[in-house]
N, C-alpha and C positions, 0 to 999 in steps of 0.2 A: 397759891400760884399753881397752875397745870404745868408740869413737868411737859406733857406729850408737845407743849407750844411751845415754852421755852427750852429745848433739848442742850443742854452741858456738858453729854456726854464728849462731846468733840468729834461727832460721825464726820467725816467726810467722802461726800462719794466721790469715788473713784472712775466711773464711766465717762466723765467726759474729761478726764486731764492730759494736757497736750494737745487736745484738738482730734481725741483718739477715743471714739465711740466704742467701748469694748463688746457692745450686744450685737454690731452690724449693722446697724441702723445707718442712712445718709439721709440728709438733710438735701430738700430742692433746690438749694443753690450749687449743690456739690452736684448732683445730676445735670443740672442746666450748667453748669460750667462743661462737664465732660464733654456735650454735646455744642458746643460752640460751632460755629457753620453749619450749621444744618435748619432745612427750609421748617422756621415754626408758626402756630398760629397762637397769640394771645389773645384770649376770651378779657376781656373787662368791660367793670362798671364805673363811671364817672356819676355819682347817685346826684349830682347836685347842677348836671348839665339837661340841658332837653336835646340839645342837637346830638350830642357824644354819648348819650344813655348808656346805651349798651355796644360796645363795639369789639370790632374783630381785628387787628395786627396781623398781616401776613410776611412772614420775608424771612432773613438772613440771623440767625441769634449771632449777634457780633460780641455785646461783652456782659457780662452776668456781675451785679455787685450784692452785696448783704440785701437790701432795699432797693433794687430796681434789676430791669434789664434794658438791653438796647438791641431792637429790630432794626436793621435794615431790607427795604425792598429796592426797585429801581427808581423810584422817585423819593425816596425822604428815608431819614432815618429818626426812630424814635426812642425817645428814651421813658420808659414806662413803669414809674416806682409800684412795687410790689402790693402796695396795702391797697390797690386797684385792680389787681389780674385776681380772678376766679382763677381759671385754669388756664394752662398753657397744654398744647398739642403741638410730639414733635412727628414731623408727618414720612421721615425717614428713620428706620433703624438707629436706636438707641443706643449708648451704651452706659 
């Protein structure tokens, strides 16, 4: 049996316990959270549509989950799961 696969020593890391990244690292949900109300664009692909191929989201980032977000513009609000956006652009000052 390879030791290096099955490891017993009882490592456990330490960088992410509590929800508390200790290199400084954030995750895009935690960016797209901070920036809630602010005008963004999502880039996505719907690979299995002809009409929706490739499309653009423009509006309001209203609420940020694990797996998706939700645009608002002035006609509709969208709710857009993640494992579809390529990129998201936020087109004001970040934080």
């Amino acid at each position: 049996m390879n030791n290096n696969l099955y490891n017993t020593g009882g490592y456990i890391p330490t960088h992410a316990i509590n929800g508390i990244n200790s290199y400084g690292e954030k995750y895009v949900e935690e960016y797209l959270r901070n920036n809630l109300g602010k005008n963004v664009e999502a880039h996505v692909s719907f690979c299995d549509s002809i009409e929706w191929r490739d499309s653009i989201f423009t509006g309001i980032l209203e609420d940020v989950g694990k797996d998706y977000i939700v645009i608002k513009n002035n006609e509709n609000s969208y709710v857009i799961w993640s494992v579809y956006i390529n990129y998201i652009v936020l087109n004001q000052n970040y934080r």
